[in-house]
Each structure stands twice: as structure tokens, then as C-alpha cells.
KOLBANU-399869 format. One record per residue (C-alpha): residue in one letter; x, y, z. Coordinates in steps of 0.02 Angstrom, whole numbers, plus 32768, in hexadecimal, padded with zeros to 4 digits. Layout:
! residues N
  residuo     u     v     w
        A     X     Y     Z
...
***
This chain:
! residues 379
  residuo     u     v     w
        X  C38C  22CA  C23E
        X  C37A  2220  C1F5
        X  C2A6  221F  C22A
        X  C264  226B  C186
        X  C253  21AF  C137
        X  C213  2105  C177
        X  C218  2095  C0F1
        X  C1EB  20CD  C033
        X  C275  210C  BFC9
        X  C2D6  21A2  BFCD
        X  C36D  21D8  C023
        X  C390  21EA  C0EC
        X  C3EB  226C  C150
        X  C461  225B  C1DA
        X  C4E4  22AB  C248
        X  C57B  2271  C268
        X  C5EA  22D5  C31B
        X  C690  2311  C2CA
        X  C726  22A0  C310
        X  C792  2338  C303
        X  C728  23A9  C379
        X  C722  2326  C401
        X  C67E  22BE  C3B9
        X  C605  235F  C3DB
        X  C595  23AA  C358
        X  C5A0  2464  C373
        X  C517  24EC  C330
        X  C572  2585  C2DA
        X  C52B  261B  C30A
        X  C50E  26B7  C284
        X  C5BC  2738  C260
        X  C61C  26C3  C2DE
        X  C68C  268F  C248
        X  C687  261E  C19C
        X  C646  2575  C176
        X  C69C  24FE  C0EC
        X  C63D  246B  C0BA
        X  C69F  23E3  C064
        X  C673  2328  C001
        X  C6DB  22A7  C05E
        X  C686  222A  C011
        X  C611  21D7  BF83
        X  C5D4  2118  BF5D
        X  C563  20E7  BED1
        X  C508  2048  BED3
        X  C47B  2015  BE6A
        X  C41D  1F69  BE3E
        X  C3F9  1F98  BDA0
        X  C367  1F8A  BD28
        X  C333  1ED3  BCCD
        X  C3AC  1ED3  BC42
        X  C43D  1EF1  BCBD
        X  C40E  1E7A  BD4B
        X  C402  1DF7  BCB9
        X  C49D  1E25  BC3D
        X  C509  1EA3  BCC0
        X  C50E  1F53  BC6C
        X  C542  1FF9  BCBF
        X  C50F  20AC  BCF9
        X  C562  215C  BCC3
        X  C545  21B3  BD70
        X  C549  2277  BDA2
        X  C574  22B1  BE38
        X  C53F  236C  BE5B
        X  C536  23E2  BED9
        X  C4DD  24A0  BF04
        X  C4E8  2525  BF7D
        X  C483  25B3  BFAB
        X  C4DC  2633  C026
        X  C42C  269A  C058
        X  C44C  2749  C0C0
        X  C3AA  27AB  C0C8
        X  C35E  27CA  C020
        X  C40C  2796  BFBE
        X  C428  26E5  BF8A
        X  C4C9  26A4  BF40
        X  C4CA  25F7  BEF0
        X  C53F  2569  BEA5
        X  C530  24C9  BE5C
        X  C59B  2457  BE17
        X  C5C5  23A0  BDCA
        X  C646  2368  BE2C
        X  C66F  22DA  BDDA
        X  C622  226C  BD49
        X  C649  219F  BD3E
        X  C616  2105  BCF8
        X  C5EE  2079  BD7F
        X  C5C7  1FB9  BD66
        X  C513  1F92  BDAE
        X  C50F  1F2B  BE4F
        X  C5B3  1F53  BE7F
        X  C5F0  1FCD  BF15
        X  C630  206A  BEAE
        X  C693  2107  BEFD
        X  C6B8  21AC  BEB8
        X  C763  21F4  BEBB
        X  C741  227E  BF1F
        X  C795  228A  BFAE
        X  C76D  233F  C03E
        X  C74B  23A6  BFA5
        X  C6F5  243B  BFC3
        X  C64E  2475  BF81
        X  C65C  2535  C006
        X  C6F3  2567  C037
        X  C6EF  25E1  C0CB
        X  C632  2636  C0BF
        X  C61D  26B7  C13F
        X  C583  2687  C1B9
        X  C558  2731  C1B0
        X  C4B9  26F1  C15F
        X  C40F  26A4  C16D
        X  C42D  2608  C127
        X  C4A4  2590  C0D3
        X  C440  2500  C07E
        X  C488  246D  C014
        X  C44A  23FC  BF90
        X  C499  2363  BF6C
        X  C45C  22D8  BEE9
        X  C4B7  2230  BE90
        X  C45D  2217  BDF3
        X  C47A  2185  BD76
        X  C468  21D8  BCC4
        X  C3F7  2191  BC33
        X  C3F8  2235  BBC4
        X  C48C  2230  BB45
        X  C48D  22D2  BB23
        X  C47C  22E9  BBE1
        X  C520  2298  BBFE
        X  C573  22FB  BB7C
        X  C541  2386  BBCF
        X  C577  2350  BC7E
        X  C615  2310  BC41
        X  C643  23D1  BC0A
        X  C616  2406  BCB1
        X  C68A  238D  BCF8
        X  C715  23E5  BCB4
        X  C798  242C  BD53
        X  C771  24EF  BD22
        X  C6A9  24E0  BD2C
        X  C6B1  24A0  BDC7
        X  C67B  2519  BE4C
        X  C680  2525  BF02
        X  C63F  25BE  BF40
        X  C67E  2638  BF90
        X  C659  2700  BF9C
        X  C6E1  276D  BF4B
        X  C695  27B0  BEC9
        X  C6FA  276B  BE38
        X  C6D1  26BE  BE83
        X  C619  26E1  BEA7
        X  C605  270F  BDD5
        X  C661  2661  BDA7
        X  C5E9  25FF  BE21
        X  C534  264B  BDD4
        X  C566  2641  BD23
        X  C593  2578  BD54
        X  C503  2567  BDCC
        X  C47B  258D  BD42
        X  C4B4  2509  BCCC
        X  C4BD  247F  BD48
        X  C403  2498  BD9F
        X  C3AC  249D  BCEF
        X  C423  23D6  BCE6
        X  C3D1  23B1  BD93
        X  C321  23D3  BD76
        X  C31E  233A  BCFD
        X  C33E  22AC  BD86
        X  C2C4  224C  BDE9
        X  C2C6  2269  BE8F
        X  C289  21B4  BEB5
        X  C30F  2169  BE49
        X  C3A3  21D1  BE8F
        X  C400  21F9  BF31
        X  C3CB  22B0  BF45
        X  C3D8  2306  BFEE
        X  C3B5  23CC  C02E
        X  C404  2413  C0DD
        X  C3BB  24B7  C101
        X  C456  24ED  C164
        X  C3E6  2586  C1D0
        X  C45E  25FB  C21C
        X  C412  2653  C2CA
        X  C45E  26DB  C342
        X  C447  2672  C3CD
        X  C456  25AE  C409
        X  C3C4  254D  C3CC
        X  C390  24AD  C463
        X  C387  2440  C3C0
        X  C3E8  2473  C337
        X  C3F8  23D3  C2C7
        X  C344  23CC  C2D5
        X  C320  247A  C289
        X  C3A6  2456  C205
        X  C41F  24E8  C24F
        X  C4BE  24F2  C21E
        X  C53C  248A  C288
        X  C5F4  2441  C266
        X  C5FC  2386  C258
        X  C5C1  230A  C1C5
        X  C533  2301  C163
        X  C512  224D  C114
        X  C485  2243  C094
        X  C452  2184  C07B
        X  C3DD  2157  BFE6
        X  C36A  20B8  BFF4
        X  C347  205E  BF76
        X  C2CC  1FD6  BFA6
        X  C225  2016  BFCA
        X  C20F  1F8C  C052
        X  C2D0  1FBB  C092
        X  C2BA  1FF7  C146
        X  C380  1FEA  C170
        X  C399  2085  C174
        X  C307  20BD  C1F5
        X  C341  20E3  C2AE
        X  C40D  20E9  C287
        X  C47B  2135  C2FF
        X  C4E1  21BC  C2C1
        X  C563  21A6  C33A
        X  C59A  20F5  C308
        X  C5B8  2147  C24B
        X  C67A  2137  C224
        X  C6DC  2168  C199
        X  C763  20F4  C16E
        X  C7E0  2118  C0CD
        X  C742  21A6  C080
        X  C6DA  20FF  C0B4
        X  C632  20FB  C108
        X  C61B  207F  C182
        X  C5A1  2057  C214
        X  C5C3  2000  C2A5
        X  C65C  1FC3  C24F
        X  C5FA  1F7B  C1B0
        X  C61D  1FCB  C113
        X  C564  2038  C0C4
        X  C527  1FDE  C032
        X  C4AD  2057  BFF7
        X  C4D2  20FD  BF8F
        X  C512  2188  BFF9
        X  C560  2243  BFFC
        X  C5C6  227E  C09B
        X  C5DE  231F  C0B6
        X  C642  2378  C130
        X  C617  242B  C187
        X  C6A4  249B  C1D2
        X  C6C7  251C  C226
        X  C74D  25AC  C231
        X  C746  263C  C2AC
        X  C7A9  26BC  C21B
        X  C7CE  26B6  C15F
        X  C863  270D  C16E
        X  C8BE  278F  C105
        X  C89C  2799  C04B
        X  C918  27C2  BFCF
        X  C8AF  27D2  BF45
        X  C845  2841  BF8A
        X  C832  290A  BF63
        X  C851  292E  C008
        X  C8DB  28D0  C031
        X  C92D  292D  BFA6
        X  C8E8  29DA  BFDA
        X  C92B  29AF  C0B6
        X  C9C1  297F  C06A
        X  C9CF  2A17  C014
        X  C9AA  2A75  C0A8
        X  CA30  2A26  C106
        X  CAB5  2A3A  C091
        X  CA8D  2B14  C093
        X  CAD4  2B06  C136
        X  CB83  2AD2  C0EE
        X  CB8B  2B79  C0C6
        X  CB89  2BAE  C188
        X  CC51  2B7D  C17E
        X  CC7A  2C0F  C119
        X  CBF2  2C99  C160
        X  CC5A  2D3D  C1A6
        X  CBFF  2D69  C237
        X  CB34  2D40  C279
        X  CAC9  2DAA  C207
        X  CB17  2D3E  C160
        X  CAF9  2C96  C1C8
        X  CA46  2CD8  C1F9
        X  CA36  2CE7  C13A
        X  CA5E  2C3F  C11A
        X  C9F2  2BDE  C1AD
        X  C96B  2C41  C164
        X  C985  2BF7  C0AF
        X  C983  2B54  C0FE
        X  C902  2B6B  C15F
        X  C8A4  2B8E  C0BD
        X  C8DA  2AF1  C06A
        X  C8A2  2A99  C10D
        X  C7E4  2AD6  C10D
        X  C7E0  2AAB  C057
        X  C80F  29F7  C086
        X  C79E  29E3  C105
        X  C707  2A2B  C0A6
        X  C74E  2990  C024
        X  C747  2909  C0B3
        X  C6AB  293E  C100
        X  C649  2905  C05C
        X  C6AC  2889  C043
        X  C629  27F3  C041
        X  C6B1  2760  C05F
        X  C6D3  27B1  C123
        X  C65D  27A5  C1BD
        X  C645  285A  C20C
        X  C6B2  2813  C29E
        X  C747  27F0  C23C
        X  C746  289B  C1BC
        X  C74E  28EE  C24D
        X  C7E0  288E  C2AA
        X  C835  28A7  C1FF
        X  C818  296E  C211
        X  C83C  2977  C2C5
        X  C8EF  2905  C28F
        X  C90B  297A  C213
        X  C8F5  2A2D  C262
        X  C955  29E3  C2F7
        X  C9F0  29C0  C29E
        X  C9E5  2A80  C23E
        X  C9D3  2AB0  C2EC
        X  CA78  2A51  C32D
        X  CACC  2A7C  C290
        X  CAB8  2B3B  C2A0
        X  CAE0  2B4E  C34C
        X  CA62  2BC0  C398
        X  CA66  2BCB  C44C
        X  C9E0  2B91  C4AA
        X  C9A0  2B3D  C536
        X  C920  2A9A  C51D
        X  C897  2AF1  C586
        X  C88D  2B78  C4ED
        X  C7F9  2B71  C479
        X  C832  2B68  C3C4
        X  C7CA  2C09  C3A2
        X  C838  2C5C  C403
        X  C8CC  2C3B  C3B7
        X  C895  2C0C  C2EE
        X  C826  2C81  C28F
        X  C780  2C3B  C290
        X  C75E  2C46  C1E2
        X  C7ED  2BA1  C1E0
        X  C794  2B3B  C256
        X  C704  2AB8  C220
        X  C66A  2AD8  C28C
        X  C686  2A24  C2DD
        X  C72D  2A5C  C310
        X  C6FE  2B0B  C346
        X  C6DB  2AF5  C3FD
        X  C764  2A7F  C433
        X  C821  2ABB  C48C
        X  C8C7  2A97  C44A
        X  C8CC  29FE  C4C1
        X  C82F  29A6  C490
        X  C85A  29AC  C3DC
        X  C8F3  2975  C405
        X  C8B9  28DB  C464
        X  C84D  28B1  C3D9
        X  C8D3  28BD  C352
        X  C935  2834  C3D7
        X  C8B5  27BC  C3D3
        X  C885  27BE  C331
        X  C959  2799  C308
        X  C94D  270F  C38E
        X  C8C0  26BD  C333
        X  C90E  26B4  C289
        X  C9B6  266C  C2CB
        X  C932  25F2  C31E
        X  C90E  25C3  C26A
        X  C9AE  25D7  C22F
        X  C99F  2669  C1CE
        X  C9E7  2716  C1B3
        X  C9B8  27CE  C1D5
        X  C99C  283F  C14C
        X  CA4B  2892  C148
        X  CA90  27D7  C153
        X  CA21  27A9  C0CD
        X  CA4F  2831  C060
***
């Protein structure tokens, strides 16, 4: 990071350790859990061209964004203006952004996560009509993969990249982070543009003969009040700051289909208070049961979870049916030999009443660790 230019214009990359996971910079490894990637901040400076260094004058400036979430052969994009203003040359200008994010939550459960950034100043009028639409609070898209939210983020996405292709590259602060995902720790992974938590700064130089940007230390990068500083002295130069995190679940979705259909499977067991004797409550754990294979079938495509977590969700879920219907057993049982197999999903086939139960524990332990609720809680 912050090698690919000595001199020349064109914008720089560096890293900046996050503060808030003890300075380190920390690789994410593929299905361990979901990235978020977030604008903290965004200055605009320019000289400007003859007629404003002589008479003063201003810029109407863009700032955009795009994402591309890549897992095998599928690709799912964004892109959007995230903000549109009109900035005095020479003077130290900041957008109004303020941690707003561009991916909320993408599972790493992928091949690749890569980001485009770019700070354009805008000549076109009818290019600036155009951007200040796009502006608007409801095109504004940051992706995510639920369905309903993938299908707003490509109709968006196409718009803005047929805005971006007509900006100079030399004239602009425009910056790409491939974001690789691997299985496994990588000796250098800043250098082979993995995917890590931290910050991302993008610097653009102007001057052709500016060489203060070669050689910086990413560590001595602070942020100050969305402010860029190093070594304590406020950045002069355009830049975009971008910060990566990570979370180890998503947690439960209420807007999901099967939320809605576990839910429902839960609640046939209300039923259980009423049954007669154990062939009528046999009838009823077997409805829910049925309800309960439906909603996993649901959670298992469900692009917006890692495998890891759609199954914690299942295990959860199938435990508390379990608990809830009150069939003797001891934890050293298989679940084949108590459910019909037909109920189980194959990942939860082999294990014994204990193991799924110790998963459905942890995976409860680690959403109060984030403050959130289980799915019955949730409901």
C-alpha cells in the first residue's frame, strides 16, 4: 500500500491500524462473518484553472462510490453519488458525510470484495443535472444481499457507472481496493490487496513534481473530528477515508421469509397445551417440524447469511422445538434417533441432542455479545 506512485499525478493508497481493535490491521478470512465498509471522511481541494486563480470561481463536485461483492461466477454491484456540492477553488472543502455506509454487513463467503472510489469536479451541465437527481436520499444505495435490496442497488448502479466513465482519471481523485477474500492467512495481506478491517485513505496529487506523499507512514494517520491528519498536521490534498469492519454474525432478520416461516413453526407448538394424550402432541411436533424444514430450506439460500451462521440459526431453532416439546432424551442421542430424518437438514443429520444444543448456546451468547436478540425474542 501507498508504493504504486512516486511522483506524477494520481491518487495514493494507504492503511491506516483501527484504534478500536487495539492499532492492528487484521485479514478477514472467507465465511468467518460480514464486512461493512463505511465513508468517515471526504476533503476537496483544487487550485483551479486560469480564470479562477485570477478572478476566484468555484467547482460543482461529485462524490461517488461502487461495490462489487464477487462469489464464484456471480457478481453483485452498487454504485452511488453520495453526495453532490459546490466548493470555492483554493480553499480546504469537506463533505458532510460523516461513517456513512457504502456495504452494510456482506458475508465473506466470497471471492472478493473490491471498491471504487473517485472525487470528480463536474464541467458537464447536463452532467450535474444528472448527478444532482442521483443525489436524492432514496437513490442512494449501499449494498447489501437480501434480495429486495440487491434489485434497488443494480437498477442504481447502472446509471451511476455510465456518469463515471466521463471523468479523467488524471484530473480526479479515483481509487480501486481489490478487497481478495482467501480461506487461509495470507504472510502479506495489505500487499495482495486482501480484505482486512482498518482504514483505507485514498490521497490524490495534484502536482506532477509533488513527491509528499511518497514513503508516508500509515501508522502516524489520525482522524480528528472526520479530519485527516498526519503527524498531527492537517492533509491538504484531496482525500476519501474509508473504514472496513468486521462482525462475527448478522443476526436475526425480521423481514426475512424464514423468520416468518420458524416463527410459525414455533407458535404450532402452542397447541401442545391443549393435546389429550401423546399421539395428538406427536401430531403437532410433526406439523412443526414441517414448518421448520421449510424455514431452513429458506435460510440456507438465503444470500445475506454465511453457511456458519444459517446453520447456528437452524441448530437455535430445532433446539428450542426440541425444549419446547419435551421429548426425553439424553445429550449423547443422535437426533436421527429421536426426529424423523426426513426433518433434519443434512448438516444437522449426524450431530446428538447435546452438540446441537451447545451450538444453539453459543450462537445466543454471541448475539447478546452484540446486543441483540434471538429469533423468538425478536419476533
Amino acid at each position: 500500500m501507498g508504493k504504486s506512485l512516486v511522483g506524477g499525478f494520481g491518487t495514493k493508497d494507504y492503511w491506516m491500524p483501527d484504534p478500536a481493535t487495539g492499532g492492528r490491521t487484521a485479514q478477514i478470512l472467507k465465511g468467518t462473518g460480514y464486512v461493512s465498509i463505511s465513508v468517515i471522511s471526504a476533503h476537496y481541494r483544487a487550485d483551479g484553472n486560469f480564470w479562477q486563480k485570477i478572478f476566484g470561481g468555484s467547482d460543482k463536485v461529485a462524490l461517488t462510490t461502487g461495490i462489487v461483492h464477487t462469489s464464484g461466477a456471480k457478481q453483485t454491484s452498487s454504485a452511488s453519488v453520495e453526495d453532490t456540492r459546490t466548493f470555492d477553488v483554493g480553499k480546504p472543502s469537506y463533505f458532510g458525510l460523516g461513517n456513512h455506509f457504502i456495504a452494510l454487513k456482506l458475508p465473506t463467503e466470497c471471492d472478493g470484495i473490491e471498491v471504487t472510489v473517485s472525487i470528480a469536479a463536474v464541467k458537464d451541465d447536463n452532467l450535474s443535472g444528472a448527478l444532482n437527481l442521483l443525489n436524492a436520499g432514496e437513490l442512494k444505495s449501499t449494498l447489501q444481499l437480501a434480495p429486495p435490496a440487491v434489485s434497488e442497488s443494480l437498477a442504481i448502479a447502472g446509471v451511476v457507472k455510465k456518469l463515471l466513465t466521463r471523468t479523467d482519471p488524471q484530473k480526479t481523485l479515483q481509487g480501486t481496493y481489490g478487497g481478495k477474500v482467501s480461506a487461509g492467512a495470507i504472510v502479506d495481506p495489505l500487499k495482495d490487496s486482501c480484505l482486512c478491517t482498518g482504514y483505507l485513505i485514498l490521497i490524490y496529487r495534484e502536482s506532477d513534481a509533488d513527491i509528499g506523499l511518497d514513503g508516508l507512514d500509515g501508522s502516524k494517520f489520525t482522524i480528528v473530528d472526520n479530519e485527516l491528519k498526519y503527524s498531527g498536521n492537517t492533509l491538504g490534498n484531496s482525500y476519501v477515508v474509508l473504514r472496513y469492519s468486521f462482525d462475527q454474525i448478522r443476526g436475526i432478520d425480521r423481514d426475512a421469509d424464514w423468520f416468518s416461516t420458524f416463527s410459525s413453526a414455533t407458535a404450532a407448538l402452542d397447541d401442545l397445551t391443549t393435546a389429550t394424550d401423546e399421539k395428538e402432541r406427536a401430531k403437532i411436533f410433526a406439523s412443526a417440524l414441517s414448518l421448520y424444514k421449510q424455514g431452513h430450506k429458506l435460510i440456507a439460500a438465503d444470500p445475506s447469511y454465511t453457511i456458519n451462521e444459517a446453520e447456528a440459526i437452524s441448530a437455535d431453532q430445532l433446539t428450542q422445538l426440541l425444549r419446547k416439546y419435551q421429548k426425553p432424551s439424553a445429550l449423547s442421542q443422535r437426533l436421527t434417533s429421536i426426529l424423523p430424518h426426513s426433518a433434519l437438514p443434512a448438516r444437522l443429520s449426524e450431530f446428538t441432542v447435546g452438540q446441537l444444543a451447545d451450538i444453539s448456546d453459543h450462537y445466543r451468547a454471541t448475539l447478546r455479545q452484540y446486543n441483540m436478540s434471538p429469533l423468538e425474542e425478536a419476533a
